[in-house]
C-alpha distance (Angstrom), angle and dihedral (degrees) to the residues before:
residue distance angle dihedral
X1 . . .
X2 3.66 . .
X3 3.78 96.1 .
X4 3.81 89.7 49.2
X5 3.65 89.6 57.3
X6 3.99 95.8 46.4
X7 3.74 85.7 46.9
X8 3.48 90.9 54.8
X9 3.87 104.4 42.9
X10 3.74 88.2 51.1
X11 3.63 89.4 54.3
X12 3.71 87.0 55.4
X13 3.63 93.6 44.9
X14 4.35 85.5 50.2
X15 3.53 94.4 48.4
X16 3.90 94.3 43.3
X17 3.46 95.2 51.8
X18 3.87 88.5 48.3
X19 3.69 94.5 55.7
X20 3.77 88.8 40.4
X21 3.86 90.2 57.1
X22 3.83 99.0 42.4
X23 3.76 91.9 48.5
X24 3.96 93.1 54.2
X25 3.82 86.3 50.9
X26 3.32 101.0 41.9
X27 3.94 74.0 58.6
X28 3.71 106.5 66.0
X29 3.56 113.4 104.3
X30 4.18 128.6 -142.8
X31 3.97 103.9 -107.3
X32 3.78 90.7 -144.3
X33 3.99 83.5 63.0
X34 3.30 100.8 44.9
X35 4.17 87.6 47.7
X36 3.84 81.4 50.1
X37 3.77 94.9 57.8
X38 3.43 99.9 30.5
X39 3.62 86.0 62.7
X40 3.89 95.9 41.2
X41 3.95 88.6 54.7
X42 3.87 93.6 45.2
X43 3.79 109.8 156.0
X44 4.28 84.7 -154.4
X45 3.93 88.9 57.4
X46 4.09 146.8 53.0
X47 3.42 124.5 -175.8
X48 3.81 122.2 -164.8
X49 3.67 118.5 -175.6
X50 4.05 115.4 -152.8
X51 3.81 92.7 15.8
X52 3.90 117.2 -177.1
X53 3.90 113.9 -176.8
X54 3.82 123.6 -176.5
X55 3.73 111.5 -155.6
X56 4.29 112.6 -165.0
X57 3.86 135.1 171.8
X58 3.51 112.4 -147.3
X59 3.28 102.9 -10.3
X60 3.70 94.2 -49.8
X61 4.20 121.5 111.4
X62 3.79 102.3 -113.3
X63 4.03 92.0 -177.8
X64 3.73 140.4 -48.4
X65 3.62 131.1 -122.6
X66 3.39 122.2 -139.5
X67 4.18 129.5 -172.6
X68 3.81 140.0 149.0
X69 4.43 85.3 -130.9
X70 3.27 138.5 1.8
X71 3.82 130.4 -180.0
X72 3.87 124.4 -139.8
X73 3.32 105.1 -146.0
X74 4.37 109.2 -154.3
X75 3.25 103.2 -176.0
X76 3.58 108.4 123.7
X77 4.32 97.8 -145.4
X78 3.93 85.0 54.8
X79 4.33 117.9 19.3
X80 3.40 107.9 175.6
X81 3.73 147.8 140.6
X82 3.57 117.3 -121.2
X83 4.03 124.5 -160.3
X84 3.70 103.8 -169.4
X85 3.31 87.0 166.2
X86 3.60 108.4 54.2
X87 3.81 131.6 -104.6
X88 2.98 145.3 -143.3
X89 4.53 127.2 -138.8
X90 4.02 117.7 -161.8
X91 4.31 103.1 -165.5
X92 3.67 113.8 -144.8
X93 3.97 128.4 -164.8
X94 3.73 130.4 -151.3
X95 3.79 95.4 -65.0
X96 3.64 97.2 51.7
X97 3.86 93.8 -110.4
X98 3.89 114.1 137.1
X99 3.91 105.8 -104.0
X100 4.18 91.1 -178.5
X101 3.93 158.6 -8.4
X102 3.55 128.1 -124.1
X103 3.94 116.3 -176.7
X104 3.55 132.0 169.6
X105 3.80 138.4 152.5
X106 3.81 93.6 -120.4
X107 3.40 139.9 31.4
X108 4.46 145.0 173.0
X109 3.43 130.5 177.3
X110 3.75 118.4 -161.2
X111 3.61 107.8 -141.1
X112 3.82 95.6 -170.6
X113 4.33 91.5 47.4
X114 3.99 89.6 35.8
X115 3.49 82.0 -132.8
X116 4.18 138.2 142.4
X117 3.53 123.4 -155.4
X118 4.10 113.4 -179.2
X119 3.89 121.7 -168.2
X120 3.84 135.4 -171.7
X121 3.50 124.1 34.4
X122 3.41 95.1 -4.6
X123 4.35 110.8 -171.0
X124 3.64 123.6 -178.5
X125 3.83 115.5 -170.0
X126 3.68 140.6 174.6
X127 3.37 142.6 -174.7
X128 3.64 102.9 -115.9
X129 4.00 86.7 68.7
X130 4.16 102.6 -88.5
X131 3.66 123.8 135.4
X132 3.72 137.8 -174.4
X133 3.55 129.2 -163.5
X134 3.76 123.4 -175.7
X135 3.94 149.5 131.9
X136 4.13 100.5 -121.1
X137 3.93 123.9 11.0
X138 3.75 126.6 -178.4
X139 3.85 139.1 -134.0
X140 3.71 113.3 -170.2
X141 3.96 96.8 -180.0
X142 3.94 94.2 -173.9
X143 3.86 89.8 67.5
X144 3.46 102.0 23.8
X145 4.25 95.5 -119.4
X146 3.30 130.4 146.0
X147 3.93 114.3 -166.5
X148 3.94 149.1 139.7
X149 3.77 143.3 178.4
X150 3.70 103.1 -146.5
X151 3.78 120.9 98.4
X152 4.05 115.7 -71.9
X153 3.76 140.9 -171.8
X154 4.12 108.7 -157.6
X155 3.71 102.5 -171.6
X156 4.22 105.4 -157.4
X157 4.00 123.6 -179.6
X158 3.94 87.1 -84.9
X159 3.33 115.4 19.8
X160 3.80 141.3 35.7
X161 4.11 111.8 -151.0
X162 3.85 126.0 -172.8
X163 3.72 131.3 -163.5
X164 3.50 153.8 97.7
X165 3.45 121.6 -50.4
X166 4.11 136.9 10.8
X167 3.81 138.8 -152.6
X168 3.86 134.6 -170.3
X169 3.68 151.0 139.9
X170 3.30 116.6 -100.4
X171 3.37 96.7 -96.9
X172 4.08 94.7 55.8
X173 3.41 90.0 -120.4
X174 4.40 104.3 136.9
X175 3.76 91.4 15.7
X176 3.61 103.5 -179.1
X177 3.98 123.9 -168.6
X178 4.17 102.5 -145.5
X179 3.91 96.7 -156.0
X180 3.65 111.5 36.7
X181 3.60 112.2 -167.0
X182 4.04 98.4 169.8
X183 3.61 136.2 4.0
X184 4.02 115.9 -160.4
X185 4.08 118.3 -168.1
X186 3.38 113.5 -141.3
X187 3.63 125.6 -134.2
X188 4.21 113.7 -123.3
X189 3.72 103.2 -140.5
X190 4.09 101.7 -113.7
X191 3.55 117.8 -96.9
């Protein structure tokens, strides 16, 4: 009887120690996944994926923000909101009817400068008939200016200009290209 019962307890201890050993490897996880996830379920960044943001003053819809990702940045050396996707900005004035469109295919904005810096295929348009085309444009929301130094075409009512360089409020109004290199009148079709 005794050897049936040492037989069986070291079965038990055989199998136990089995199980024991194919649970803990079963365990071990594939570093690129956990680099993956750990990423993913950063505490210094959100994602949000088809992100639509309404931004009003006094109860009045200043613009809306529109872009298939954008990454919150947390860190608190560099906050920011990231669009490496592109965006796309529709202005409104005080009667909720769009004013303009600003697109681009990338966009920050530095929370700790107040600042926006757009890049690639960057178009600015409005409904009275204006039209900017650039590489880079810039918001600086503490002053209120809107500017660049890369090359622009500002199409107005009457004339197209090129050149280096742009500056406006941030409402457009007085935008001034700083290097003109050309300045084309346009022809009104005749009434």
């Amino acid at each position: 009887m005794r050897n049936h019962t040492l037989s069986h307890s070291f079965a038990l201890t055989v199998a136990s120690t089995l199980l024991a050993v194919f649970l803990l490897s079963a365990c071990v996880n594939d570093p690129a996944e956990v680099a993956a996830l750990r990423e993913k379920l950063s505490d210094r960044v959100e994602i949000g994926d088809s992100i639509r943001t309404v931004y009003s003053d006094s109860g009045m819809v200043r613009a809306i923000i529109e872009a298939p990702l954008m990454i919150n940045h947390l860190d608190k050396a560099d906050q920011r909101k990231e669009f490496p996707n592109g965006l796309l900005v529709t202005f409104y004035d005080n009667f909720n009817a769009p004013t303009s469109t600003l697109i681009a295919n990338w966009g920050v904005y530095r929370e700790r400068d107040r600042n926006v810096t757009l890049r690639d295929s960057v178009v600015w348009e409005s409904v009275d008939l204006q039209k900017l085309d650039t590489e880079e444009l810039n918001w600086d929301e503490k002053t209120g200016r809107i500017y660049t130094n890369k090359f622009v075409v500002l199409r107005q009512p009457d004339y197209i200009i090129t050149g280096y360089g742009l500056e406006a409020d941030q409402g457009f109004k007085n935008a001034k290209v700083l290097q003109v290199d050309g300045r084309i009148p346009m022809s009104r079709p005749k009434e």
